[in-house]
DRENVEXRO-942546 format. One record per residue: residue in one letter; x negated, y negated, z negated of N, C-alpha, C in turn; residue number from 1. Coordinates in steps of 0.1 Angstrom, whole numbers, plus 5000, padded with zeros to 4 digits. Layout:
BEGIN
> a	X	Y	Z	X	Y	Z	X	Y	Z	NUM
...
***
This chain:
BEGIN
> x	8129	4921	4169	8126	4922	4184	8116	4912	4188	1
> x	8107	4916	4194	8094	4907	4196	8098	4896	4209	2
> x	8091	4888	4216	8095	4881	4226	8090	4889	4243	3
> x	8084	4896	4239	8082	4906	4249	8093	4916	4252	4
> x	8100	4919	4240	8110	4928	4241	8127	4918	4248	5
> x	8123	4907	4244	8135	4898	4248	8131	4896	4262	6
> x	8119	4892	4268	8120	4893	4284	8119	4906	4289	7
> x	8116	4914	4287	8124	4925	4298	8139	4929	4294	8
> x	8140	4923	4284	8158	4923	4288	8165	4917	4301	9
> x	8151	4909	4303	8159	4902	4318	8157	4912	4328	10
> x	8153	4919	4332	8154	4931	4348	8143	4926	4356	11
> x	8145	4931	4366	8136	4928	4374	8134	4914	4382	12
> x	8146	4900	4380	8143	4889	4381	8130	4881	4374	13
> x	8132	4889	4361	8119	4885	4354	8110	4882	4356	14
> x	8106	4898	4367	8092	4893	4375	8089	4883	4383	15
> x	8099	4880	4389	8096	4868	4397	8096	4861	4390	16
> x	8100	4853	4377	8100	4842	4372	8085	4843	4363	17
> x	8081	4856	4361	8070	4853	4355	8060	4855	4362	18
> x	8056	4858	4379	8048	4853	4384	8045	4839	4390	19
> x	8057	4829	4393	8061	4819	4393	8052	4813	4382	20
> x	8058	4815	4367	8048	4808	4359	8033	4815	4362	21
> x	8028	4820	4363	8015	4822	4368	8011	4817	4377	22
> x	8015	4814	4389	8012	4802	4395	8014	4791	4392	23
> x	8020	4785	4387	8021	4773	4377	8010	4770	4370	24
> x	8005	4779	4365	7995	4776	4348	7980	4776	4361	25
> x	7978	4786	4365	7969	4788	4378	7964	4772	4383	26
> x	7978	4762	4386	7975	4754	4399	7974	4743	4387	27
> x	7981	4743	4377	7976	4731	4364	7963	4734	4360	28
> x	7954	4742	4356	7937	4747	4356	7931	4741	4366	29
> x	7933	4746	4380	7927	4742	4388	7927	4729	4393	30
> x	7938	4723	4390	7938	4708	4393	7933	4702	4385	31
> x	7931	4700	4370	7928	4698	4357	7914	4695	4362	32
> x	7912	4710	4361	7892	4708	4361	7889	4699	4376	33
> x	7892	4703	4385	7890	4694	4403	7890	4680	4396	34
> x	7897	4677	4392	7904	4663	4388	7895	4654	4382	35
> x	7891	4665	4371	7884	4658	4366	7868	4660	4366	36
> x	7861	4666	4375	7846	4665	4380	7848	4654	4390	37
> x	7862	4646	4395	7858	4638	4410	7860	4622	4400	38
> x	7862	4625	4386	7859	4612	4383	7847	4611	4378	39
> x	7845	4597	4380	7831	4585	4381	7835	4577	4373	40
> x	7826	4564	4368	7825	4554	4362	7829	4542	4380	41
> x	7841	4540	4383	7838	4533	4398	7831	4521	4398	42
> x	7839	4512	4385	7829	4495	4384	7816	4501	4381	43
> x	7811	4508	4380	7795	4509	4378	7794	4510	4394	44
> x	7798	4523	4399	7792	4531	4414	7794	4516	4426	45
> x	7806	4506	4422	7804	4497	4430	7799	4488	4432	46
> x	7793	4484	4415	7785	4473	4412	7770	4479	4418	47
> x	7770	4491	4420	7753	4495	4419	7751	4495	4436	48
> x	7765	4501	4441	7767	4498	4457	7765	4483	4467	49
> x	7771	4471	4457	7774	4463	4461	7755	4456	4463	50
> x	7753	4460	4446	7734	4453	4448	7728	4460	4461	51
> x	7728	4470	4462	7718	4478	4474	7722	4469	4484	52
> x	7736	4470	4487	7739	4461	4504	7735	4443	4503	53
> x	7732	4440	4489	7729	4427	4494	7716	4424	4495	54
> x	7707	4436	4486	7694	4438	4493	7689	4442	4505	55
> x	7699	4447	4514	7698	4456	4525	7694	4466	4529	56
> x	7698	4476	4510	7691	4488	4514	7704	4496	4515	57
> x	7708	4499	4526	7719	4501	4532	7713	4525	4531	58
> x	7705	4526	4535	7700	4538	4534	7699	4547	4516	59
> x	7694	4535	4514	7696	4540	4499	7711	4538	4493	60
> x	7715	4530	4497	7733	4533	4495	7741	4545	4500	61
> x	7735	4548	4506	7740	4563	4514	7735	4575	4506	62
> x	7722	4571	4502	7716	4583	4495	7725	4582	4479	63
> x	7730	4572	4474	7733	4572	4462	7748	4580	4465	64
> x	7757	4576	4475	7768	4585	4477	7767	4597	4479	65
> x	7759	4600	4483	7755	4615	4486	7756	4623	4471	66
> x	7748	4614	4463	7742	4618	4450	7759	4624	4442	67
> x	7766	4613	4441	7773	4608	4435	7790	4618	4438	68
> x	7799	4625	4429	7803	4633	4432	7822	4624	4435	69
> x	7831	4630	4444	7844	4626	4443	7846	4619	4454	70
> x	7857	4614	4459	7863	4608	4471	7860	4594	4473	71
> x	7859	4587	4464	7853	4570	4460	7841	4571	4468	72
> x	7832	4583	4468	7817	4581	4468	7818	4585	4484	73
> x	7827	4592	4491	7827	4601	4501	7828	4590	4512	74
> x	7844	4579	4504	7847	4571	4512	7840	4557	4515	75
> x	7832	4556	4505	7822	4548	4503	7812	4550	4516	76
> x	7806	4557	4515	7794	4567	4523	7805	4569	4539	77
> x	7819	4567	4546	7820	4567	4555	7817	4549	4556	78
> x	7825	4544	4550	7822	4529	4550	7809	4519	4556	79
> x	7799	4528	4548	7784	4523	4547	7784	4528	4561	80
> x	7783	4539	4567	7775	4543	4578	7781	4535	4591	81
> x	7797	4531	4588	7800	4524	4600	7802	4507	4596	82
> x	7792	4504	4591	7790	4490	4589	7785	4480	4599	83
> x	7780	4486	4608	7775	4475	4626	7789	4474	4631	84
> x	7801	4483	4629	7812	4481	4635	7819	4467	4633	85
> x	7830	4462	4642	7838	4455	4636	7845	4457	4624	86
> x	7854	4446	4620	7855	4450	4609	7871	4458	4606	87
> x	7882	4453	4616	7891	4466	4618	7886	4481	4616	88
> x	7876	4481	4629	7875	4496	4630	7863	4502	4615	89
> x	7859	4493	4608	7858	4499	4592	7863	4501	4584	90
> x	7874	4493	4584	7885	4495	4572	7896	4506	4582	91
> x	7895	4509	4593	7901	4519	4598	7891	4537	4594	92
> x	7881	4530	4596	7875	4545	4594	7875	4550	4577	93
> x	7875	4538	4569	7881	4539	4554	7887	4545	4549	94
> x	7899	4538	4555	7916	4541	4550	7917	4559	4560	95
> x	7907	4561	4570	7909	4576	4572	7904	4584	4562	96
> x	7890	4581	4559	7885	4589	4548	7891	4590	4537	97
> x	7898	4580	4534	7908	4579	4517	7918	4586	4526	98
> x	7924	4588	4534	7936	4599	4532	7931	4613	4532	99
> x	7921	4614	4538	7913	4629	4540	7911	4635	4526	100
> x	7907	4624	4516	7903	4625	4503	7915	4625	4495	101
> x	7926	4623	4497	7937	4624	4492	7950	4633	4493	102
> x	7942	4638	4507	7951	4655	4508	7946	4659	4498	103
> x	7933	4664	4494	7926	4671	4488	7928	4667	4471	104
> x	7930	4658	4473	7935	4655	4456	7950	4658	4455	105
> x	7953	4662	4465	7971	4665	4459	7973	4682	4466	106
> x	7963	4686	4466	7960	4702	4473	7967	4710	4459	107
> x	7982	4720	4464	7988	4727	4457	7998	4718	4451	108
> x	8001	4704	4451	8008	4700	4443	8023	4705	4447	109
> x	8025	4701	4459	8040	4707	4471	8046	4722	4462	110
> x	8029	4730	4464	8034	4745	4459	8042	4742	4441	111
> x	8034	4737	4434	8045	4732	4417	8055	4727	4420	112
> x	8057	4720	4427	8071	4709	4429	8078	4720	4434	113
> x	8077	4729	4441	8089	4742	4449	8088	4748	4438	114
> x	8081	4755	4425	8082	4760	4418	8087	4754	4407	115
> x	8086	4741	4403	8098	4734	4391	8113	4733	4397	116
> x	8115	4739	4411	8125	4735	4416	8137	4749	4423	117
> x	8125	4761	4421	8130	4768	4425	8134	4782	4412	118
> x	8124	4778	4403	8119	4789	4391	8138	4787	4381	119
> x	8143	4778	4381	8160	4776	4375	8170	4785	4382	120
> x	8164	4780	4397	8178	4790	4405	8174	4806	4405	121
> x	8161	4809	4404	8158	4825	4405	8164	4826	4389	122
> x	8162	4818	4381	8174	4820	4370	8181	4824	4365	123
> x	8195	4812	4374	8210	4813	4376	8206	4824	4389	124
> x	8201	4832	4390	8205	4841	4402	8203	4856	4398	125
> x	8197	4854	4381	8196	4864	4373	8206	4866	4365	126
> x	8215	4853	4359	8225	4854	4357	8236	4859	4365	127
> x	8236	4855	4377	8250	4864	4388	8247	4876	4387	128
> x	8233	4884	4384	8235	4897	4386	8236	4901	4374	129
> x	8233	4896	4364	8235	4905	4349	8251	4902	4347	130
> x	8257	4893	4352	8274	4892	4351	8281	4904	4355	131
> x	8272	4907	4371	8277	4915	4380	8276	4929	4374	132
> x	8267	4932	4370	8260	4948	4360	8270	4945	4349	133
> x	8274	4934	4340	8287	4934	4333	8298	4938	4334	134
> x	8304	4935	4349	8318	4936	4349	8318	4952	4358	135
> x	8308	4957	4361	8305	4970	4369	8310	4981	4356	136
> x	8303	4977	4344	8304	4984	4332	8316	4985	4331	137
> x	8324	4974	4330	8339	4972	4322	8346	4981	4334	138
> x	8343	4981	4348	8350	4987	4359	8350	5002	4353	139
> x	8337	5007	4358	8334	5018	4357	8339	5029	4342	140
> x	8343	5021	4332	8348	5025	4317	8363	5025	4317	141
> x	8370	5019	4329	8384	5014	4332	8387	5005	4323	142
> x	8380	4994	4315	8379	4985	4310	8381	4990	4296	143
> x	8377	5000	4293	8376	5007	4281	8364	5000	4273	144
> x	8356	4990	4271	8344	4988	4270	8343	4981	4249	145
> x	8332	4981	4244	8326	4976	4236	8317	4963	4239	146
> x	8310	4960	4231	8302	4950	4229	8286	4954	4237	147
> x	8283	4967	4231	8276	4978	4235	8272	4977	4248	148
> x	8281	4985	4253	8282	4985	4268	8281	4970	4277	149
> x	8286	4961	4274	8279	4949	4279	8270	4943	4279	150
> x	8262	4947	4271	8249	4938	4263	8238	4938	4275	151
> x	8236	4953	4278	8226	4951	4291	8231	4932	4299	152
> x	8239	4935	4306	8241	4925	4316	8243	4912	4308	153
> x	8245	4906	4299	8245	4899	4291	8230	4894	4286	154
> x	8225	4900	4285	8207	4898	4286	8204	4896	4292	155
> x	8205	4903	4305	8195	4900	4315	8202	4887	4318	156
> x	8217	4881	4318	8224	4870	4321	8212	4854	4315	157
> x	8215	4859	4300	8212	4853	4293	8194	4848	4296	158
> x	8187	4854	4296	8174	4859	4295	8167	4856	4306	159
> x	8170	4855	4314	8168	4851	4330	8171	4838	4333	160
> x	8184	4834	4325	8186	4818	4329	8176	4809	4318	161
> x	8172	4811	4307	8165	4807	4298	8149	4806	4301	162
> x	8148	4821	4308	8134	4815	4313	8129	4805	4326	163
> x	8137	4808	4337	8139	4803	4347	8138	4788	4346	164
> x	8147	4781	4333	8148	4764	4328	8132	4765	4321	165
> x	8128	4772	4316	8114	4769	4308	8107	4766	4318	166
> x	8104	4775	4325	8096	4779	4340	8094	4766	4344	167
> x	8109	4765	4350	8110	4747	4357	8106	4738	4348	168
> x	8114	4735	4338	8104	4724	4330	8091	4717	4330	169
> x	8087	4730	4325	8070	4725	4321	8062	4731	4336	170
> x	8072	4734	4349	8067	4735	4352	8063	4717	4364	171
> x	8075	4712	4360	8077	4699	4364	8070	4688	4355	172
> x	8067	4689	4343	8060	4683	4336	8043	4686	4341	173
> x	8044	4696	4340	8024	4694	4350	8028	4689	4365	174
> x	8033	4691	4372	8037	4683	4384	8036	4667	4381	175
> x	8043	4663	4371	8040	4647	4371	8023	4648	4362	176
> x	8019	4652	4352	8009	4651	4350	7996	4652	4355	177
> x	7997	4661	4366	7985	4661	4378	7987	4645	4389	178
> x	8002	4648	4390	8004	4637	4405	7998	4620	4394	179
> x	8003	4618	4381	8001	4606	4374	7983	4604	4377	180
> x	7973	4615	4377	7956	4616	4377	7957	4610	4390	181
> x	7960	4619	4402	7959	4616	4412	7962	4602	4416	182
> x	7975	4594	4409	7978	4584	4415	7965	4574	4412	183
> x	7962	4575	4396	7950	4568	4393	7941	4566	4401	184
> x	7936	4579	4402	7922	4579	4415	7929	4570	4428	185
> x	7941	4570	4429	7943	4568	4445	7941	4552	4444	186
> x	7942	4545	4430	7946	4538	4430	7934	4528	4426	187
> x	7919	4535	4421	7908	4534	4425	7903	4531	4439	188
> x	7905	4538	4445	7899	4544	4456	7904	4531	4464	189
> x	7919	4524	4464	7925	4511	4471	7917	4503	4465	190
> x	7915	4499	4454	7905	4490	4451	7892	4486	4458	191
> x	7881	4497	4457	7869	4498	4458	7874	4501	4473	192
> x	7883	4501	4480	7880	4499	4498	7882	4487	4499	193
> x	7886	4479	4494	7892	4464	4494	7874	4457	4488	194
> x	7866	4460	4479	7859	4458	4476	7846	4463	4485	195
> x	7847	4474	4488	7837	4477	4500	7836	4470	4514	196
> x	7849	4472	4516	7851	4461	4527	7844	4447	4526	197
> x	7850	4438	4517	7843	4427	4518	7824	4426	4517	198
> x	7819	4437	4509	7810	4439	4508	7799	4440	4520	199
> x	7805	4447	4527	7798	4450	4540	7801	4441	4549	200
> x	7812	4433	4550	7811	4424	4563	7805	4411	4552	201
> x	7801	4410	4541	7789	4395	4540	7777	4403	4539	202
> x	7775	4416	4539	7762	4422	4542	7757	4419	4558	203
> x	7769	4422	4568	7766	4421	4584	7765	4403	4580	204
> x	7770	4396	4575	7771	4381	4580	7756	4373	4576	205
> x	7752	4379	4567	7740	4378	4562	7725	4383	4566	206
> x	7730	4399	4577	7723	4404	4587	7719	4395	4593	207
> x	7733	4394	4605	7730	4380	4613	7727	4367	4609	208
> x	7728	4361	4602	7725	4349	4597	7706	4351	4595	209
> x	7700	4359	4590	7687	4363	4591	7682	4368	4603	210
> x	7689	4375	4612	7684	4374	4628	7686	4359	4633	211
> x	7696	4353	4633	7695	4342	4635	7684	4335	4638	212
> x	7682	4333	4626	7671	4326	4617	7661	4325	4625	213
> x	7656	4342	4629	7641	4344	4632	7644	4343	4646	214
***
């Protein structure tokens, strides 16, 4: 009996559980690849950020974020443009752009997490009814029954709850494996605002200090 012939022993729960995995495999792809076009080299993008602003080529720092692909670069480039501001309202307009950029990095994750959480109980919910188709059999025979005659509901029992745990599993295992990428980036992205920050208010102190001057 092939493994194809073992899942449609499960009924029509099946299907739900095997579209479930298809959205699963679907949002682990798509996060996979997203994930990984928005990483950068960041000690390079900040070291190369950091030279422009102490030259005060503040425009060409902008043009390089533009260039430059991912939420580091995005949040960078909100950073740079509001640099005449105080310095609250920069590290405020920052820390907005890093959450804007971090919806986006955790886009679909909610949807896996309901599906490593929901894909067990459509399961156990295939099991109540292949029980139920079991003891319908034994009714319906006046408990006259074989082995035979039970087997339907016993499969689909079986076969339904088995996929259901796989489903969840691995479908919880790419859940932490995407959210672990994400944390990284997020965990970039607090750095180099902590480093952008400083960057820009000795760029403005340095502004003024040269108006000063003249």
């Amino acid at each position: 009996m092939s493994l194809l012939d073992i899942l449609m022993k499960g009924g029509v729960v099946m299907i739900l559980i095997y579209l479930l995995s298809l959205i699963a495999v679907f949002i682990l792809i798509e996060r996979l690849i997203s994930l990984r076009k928005v990483r950068i080299n960041t000690r390079t993008f900040v070291l190369q950020i950091r030279n422009l602003l102490l030259r005060n080529q503040k425009e060409e720092a902008i043009q390089l974020c533009k260039r430059t692909v991912g939420p580091i670069a995005k949040m960078t480039r909100v950073g740079i443009e509001n640099a005449d501001r105080p310095r609250m309202e920069i590290k405020d307009a920052i820390e907005s752009a890093g959450k804007a950029e971090i919806y986006h990095l955790e886009k679909n994750l909610g949807t896996l997490a309901t599906i490593a959480s929901i894909a067990p109980m459509i399961g156990f919910f295939g099991t109540v009814t292949g029980m139920i188709r079991a003891f319908m059999a034994i009714q319906a025979r006046g408990g006259n029954v074989d082995a035979t005659v039970l087997a339907g509901g016993i499969w689909e029992a079986l076969v339904t709850t088995a996929a259901g745990l796989v489903v969840g599993i691995l479908s919880l295992i790419f859940y932490n494996l995407i959210q672990g990428k994400v944390e990284r980036i997020v965990f970039e992205m607090e750095e180099t605002s902590s480093e952008l920050l400083d960057a820009l208010i000795s760029e403005s102190g340095v502004m003024k200090h040269e108006f000063t001057n003249k």
